[in-house]
N, C-alpha and C positions, 0 to 999 in steps of 0.2 A: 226611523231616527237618522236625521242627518251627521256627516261624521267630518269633524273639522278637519284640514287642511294640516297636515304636519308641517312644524319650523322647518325651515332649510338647514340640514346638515352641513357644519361648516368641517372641513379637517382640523385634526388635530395636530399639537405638535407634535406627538410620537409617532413612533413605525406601527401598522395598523399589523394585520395577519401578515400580509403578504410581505412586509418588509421586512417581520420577525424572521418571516425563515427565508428570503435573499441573507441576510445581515448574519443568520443562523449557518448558509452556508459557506459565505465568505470567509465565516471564523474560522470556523472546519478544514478550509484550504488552509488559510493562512497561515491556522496552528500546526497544521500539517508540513507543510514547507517549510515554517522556522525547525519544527521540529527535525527534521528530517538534515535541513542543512546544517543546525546547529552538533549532533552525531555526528555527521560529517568532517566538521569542523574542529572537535573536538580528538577525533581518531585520526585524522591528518596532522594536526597538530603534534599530540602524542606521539606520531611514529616518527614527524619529521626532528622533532628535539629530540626524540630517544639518539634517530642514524646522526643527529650531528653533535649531540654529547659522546654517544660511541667515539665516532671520527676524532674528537678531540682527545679522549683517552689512550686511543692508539695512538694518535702523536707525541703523546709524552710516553708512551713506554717506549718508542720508536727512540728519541732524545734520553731516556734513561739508558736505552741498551747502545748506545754510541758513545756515552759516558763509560757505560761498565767494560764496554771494548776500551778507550780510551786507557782507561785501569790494567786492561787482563794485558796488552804489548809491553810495559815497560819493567812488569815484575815478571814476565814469563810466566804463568800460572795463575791461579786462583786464589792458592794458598796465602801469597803476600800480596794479593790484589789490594789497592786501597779503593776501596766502594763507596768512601763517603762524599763524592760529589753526585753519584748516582744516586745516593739516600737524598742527597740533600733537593734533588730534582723529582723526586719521586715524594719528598715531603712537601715541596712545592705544590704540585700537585694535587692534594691531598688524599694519596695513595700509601700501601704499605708494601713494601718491595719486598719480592721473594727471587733469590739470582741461584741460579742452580748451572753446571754444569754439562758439558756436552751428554755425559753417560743420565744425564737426570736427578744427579745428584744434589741436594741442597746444599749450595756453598755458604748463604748467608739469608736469612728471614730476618724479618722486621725488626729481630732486634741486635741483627749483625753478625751474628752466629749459626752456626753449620747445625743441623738440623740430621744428619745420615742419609741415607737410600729411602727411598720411596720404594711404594709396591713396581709392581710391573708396568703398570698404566703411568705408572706415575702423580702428579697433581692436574685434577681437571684445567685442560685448558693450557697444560704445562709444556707441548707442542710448540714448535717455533715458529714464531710467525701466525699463531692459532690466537683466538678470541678467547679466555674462560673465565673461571672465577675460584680463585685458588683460597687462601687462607680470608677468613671474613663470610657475610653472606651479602658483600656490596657485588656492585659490576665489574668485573677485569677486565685485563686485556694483557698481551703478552708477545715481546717484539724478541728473533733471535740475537744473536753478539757474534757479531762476525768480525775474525781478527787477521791481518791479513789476508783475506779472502778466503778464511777458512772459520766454520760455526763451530765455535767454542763452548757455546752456553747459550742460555736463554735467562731473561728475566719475565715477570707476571706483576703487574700491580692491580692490587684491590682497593675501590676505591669503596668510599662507606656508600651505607645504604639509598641514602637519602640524598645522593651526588645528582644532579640537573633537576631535583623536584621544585625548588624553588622557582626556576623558570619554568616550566611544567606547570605552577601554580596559575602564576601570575598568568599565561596564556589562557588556563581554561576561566578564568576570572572575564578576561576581556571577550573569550568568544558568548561567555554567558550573559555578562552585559550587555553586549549586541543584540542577543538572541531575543533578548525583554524589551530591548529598544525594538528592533525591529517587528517583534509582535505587536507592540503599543504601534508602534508606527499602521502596519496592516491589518489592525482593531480600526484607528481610525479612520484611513482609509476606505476602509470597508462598511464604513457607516456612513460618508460622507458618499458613496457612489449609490448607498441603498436609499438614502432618503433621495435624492437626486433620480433617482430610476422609479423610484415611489411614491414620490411626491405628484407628478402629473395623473396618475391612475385615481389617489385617495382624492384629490380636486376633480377631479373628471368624474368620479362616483359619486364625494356631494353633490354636486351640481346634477346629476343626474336623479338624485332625489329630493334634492330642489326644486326641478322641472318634474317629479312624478306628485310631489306633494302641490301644486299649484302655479310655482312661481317662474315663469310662462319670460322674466325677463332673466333667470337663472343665467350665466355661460361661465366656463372654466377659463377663457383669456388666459391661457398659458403660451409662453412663447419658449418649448422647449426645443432641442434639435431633435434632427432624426425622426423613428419612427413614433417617437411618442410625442412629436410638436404636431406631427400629420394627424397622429390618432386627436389629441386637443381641439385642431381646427377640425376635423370633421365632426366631431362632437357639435362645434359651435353650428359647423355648416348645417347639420340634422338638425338644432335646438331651431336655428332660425328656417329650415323647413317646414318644424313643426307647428312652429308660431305665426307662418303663413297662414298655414291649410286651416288652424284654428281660425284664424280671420275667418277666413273662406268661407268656413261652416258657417259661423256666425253669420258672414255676410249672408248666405244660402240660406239659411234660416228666416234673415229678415225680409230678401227678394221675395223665395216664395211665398210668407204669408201674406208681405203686399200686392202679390202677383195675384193672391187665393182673392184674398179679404175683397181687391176690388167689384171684380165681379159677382162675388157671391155674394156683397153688400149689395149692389145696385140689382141682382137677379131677385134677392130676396125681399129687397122696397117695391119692387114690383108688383110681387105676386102676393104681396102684401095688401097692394091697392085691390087689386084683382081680386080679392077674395071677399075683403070689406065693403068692395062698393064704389070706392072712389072713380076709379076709372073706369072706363069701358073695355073690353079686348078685341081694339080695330087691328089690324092688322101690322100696323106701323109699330104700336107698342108690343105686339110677341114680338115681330122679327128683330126688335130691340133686345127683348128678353133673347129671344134667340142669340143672337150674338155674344151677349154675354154668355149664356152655357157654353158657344161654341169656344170662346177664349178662355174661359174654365179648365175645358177638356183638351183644347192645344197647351196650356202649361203643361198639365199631368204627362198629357202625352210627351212632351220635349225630356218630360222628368224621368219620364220611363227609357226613353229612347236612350236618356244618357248612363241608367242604372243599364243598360244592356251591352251599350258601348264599352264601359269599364270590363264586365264581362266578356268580352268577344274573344279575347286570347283564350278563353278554355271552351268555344263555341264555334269557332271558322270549321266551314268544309272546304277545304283545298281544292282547286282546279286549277290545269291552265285553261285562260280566261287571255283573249282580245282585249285590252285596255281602251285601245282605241274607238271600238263598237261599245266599253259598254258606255263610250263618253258619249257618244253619239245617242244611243238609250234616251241617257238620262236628260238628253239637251231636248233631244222630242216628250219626253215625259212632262220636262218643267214649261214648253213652249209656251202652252196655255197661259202659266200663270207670268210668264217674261215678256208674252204679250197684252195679258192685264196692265202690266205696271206700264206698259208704254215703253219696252224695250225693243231694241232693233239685236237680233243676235245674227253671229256668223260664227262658222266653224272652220278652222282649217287641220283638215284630218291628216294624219302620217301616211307618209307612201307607203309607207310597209307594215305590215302585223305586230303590236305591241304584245307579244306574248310573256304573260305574267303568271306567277300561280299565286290562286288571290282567293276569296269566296265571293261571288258573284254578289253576290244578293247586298253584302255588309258594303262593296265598294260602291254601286248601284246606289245605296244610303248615302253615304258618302258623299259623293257627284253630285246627289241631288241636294246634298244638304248646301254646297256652296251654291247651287245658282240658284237657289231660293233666300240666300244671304244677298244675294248679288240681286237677286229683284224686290228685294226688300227696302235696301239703303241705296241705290241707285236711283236717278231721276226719269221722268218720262223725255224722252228720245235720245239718251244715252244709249251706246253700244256696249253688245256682251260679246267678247271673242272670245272662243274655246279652242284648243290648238292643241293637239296630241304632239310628240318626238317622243325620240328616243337616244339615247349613247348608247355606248357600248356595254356598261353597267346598268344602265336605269329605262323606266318607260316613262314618261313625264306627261300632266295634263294642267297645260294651263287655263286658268278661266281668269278672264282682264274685260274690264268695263272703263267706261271715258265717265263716270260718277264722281261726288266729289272727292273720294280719297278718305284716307286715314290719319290723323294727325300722329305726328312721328312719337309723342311721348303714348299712346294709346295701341303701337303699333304692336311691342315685346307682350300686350296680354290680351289678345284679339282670342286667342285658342285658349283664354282660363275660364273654367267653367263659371258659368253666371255672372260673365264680368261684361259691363255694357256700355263704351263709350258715350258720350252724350247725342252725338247721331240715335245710336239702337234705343238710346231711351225713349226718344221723343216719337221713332217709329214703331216701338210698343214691341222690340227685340226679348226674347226670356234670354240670352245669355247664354244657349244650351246649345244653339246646333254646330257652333263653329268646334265647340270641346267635344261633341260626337265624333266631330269627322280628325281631330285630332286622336282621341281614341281609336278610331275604327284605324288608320294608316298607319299610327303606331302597332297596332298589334299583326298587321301583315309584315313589319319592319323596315316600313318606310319614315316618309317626311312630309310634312307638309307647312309652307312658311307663306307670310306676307309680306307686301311689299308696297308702298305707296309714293310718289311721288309729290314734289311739292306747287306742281300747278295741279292737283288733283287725277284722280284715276286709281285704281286696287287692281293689284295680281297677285293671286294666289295660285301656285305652285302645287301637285302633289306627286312626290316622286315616290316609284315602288322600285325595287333592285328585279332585274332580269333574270330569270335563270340562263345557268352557263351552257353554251352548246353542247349536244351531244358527244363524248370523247375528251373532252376536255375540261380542264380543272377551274372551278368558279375562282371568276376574280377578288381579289383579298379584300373590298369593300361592296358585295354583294350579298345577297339572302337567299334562300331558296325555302326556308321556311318561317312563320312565325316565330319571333324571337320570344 
């Protein structure tokens, strides 16, 4: 049973999981720091009205007891003191004055009248100069009466209970106001950075089931900052990766079965005749037949070669290996067939040992795979030059032919696998060896590139990294093993 294609997931407009609990933690802070500042705020607050309604009550008993002195000089005593300027400052106020005497004696209470002896301690607070809270259960406070530079007495005023709550109110009102502002405020906030941080990932995830459910032209197109506009574009960079290599296959798909189909169409009209009657089996028509089985079993074989190439990084045996000989190898291996084609080859070998650690045999491949590229699309009395060097970091093996070249839009996919400019078509190229020998250089951790000219001519390049001399530390752009 075949299984349809799921719709594309498009985002929604809400916080999905992940944004619940970013947005979840945000809150968490935020009601945390309102919280935390608002206490704060509230206890600062409180203490700092409580010391400056204190400070203000000590100034008016400070101004009551200058008044009560003012009184105690001009009667000489207590007795005929007249105190109602001090009452009238201390009702000012809104205090209730209590004036007592150097010994501690009450000479006059709130309601102007001598009151006797206190205990021994006297009235809390009744100390000159002392803070307390005498008559009442408000706040007091209590300044001495100094009369000619001599303490006569002391006064106390009590002020009622509820004396600075009214400002006391109004501040903790406005710190609490704030506190709901400012959590509204870091609610919102904190919602608007969660979808803004979440927003890229729930688009980047439909899209990504999007492209799993079918739809191959899916891309998330977000233009965010930072790491999550990188994360976006490489999203898109992989979508549009993957929707290469899907060609690819496809293409692979169709090369091979016309690569297959040809031959083993015309191998099988053959032997078709061959067996009915039709023809005879002179020798012209096998080695007809022959040739087609042989280009048969050169696809499979290229096909295999290349399924082995992708493999090679978990299959090299490592050696140091002579670059330069094995290029030499491989130029008398291919001689034969550079001399079939009607080539003229020449080598110009390195003066000195290209030592490389390489697996003989996969670079050998390799080497051979280009000049058998190279007497394929080449013409008859073209030259092949082969040229080993080296730098200081690389062992390099050029192989360069006077052929017709590359054209320049044909040149960035010479090494994709089964990709055949219209040259390689009409020379009956499968597509497969140049992406071998891109595989094979790649997995020792090299390079290998084309290059053509526009009066005609190909060089191809294959560079492998040196190892570093004995003692000494490899250069910062070198390899010493497969990557």
């Amino acid at each position: 049973m075949t299984r349809e294609p799921r719709p594309a997931v498009r985002p929604s407009g809400g916080l999905g999981p992940l944004g619940r609990r970013l947005f979840a933690a945000f809150a968490v802070v935020a009601l945390a720091s309102v919280a935390l500042l608002t206490v704060a705020a509230l206890i600062g607050t409180d203490r700092g009205l409580s010391s400056a309604h204190q400070a203000d009550r000590q100034r008016a008993a400070d101004r009551v007891a200058a008044a009560a002195a003012d009184a105690y000089r001009p009667a000489g005593g207590w007795a005929s003191a007249d105190l109602s300027a001090a009452r009238s400052l201390a009702s000012g106020a809104g205090a209730q004055l209590t004036v007592r005497n150097a010994d501690g004696e009450t000479v006059s209470d709130g309601s102007g009248t001598g009151s006797g002896t206190e205990d021994e301690h006297g009235m809390p607070g009744s100390g000159p100069g002392h803070h307390g809270q005498g008559m009442g259960s408000g706040p007091g406070a209590s300044a001495a009466v100094v009369a000619d530079g001599r303490t006569v007495g002391s006064v106390h005023l009590v002020f009622s209970a509820d004396s600075g709550a009214a400002g006391l109110s109004v501040a903790w009102g406005w710190v609490a106001a704030s506190a709901v502002g400012a959590l509204a405020l870091a609610l919102g906030v904190s919602w608007f950075v969660t979808r803004r941080l979440t927003a890229p990932v729930v688009r980047v995830a439909a899209t990504a089931r999007a492209l799993a459910a079918g739809d191959r032209a899916a891309r998330a197109r977000i233009d965010a900052p930072g790491e999550l506009g990188e994360l976006a574009h490489a999203f898109d960079a992989m979508a549009d990766d993957v929707g290469r290599a899907e060609q690819a296959r496809h293409r692979l798909a169709a090369d091979v079965a016309h690569e297959l189909r040809t031959p083993l169409t015309s191998l099988r009209a053959g032997l078709e005749e061959l067996r009915d009657g039709y023809t005879e089996p002179t020798p012209d028509r096998l080695a007809s037949l022959h040739d087609q089985a042989l280009r048969l079993g050169r696809v499979i074989d290229d096909l295999g070669e290349l399924a082995e190439a992708e493999s090679a990084r978990l299959s090299l045996h490592l050696a140091e290996v002579d670059l330069a000989a094995l290029a030499e190898a491989a130029v008398a291996e291919r001689a034969p067939e550079l001399r079939t084609a009607g080539l003229t080859v020449r080598t110009v070998p390195s003066p000195v040992p290209l030592a490389v650690r390489a697996d003989a045999d996969r670079m050998h491949q390799a080497l051979g795979n280009l000049l058998s590229n190279t007497a394929r699309h080449c013409r008859p009395g073209d030259t092949v030059t082969v040229t080993t060097s080296a730098t200081l970091t690389e062992a390099l093996v050029e192989v360069a032919d006077t052929g017709p070249g590359i054209p320049a839009d044909e040149l960035p996919h010479v090494f994709d696998r089964l990709w055949r400019g219209a040259r390689a078509r009409s020379a009956g190229g499968s597509g497969i060896g140049l992406a071998v020998v891109k595989e094979l250089v790649t997995a020792h951790g090299g390079t290998v590139t084309a290059a053509s000219g526009p009066g005609g001519g190909t060089r191809m390049t294959l560079r492998l990294p040196r190892p570093a001399p004995q003692g000494s530390k490899p250069a910062p752009d070198s390899a010493t093993a497969p990557r």
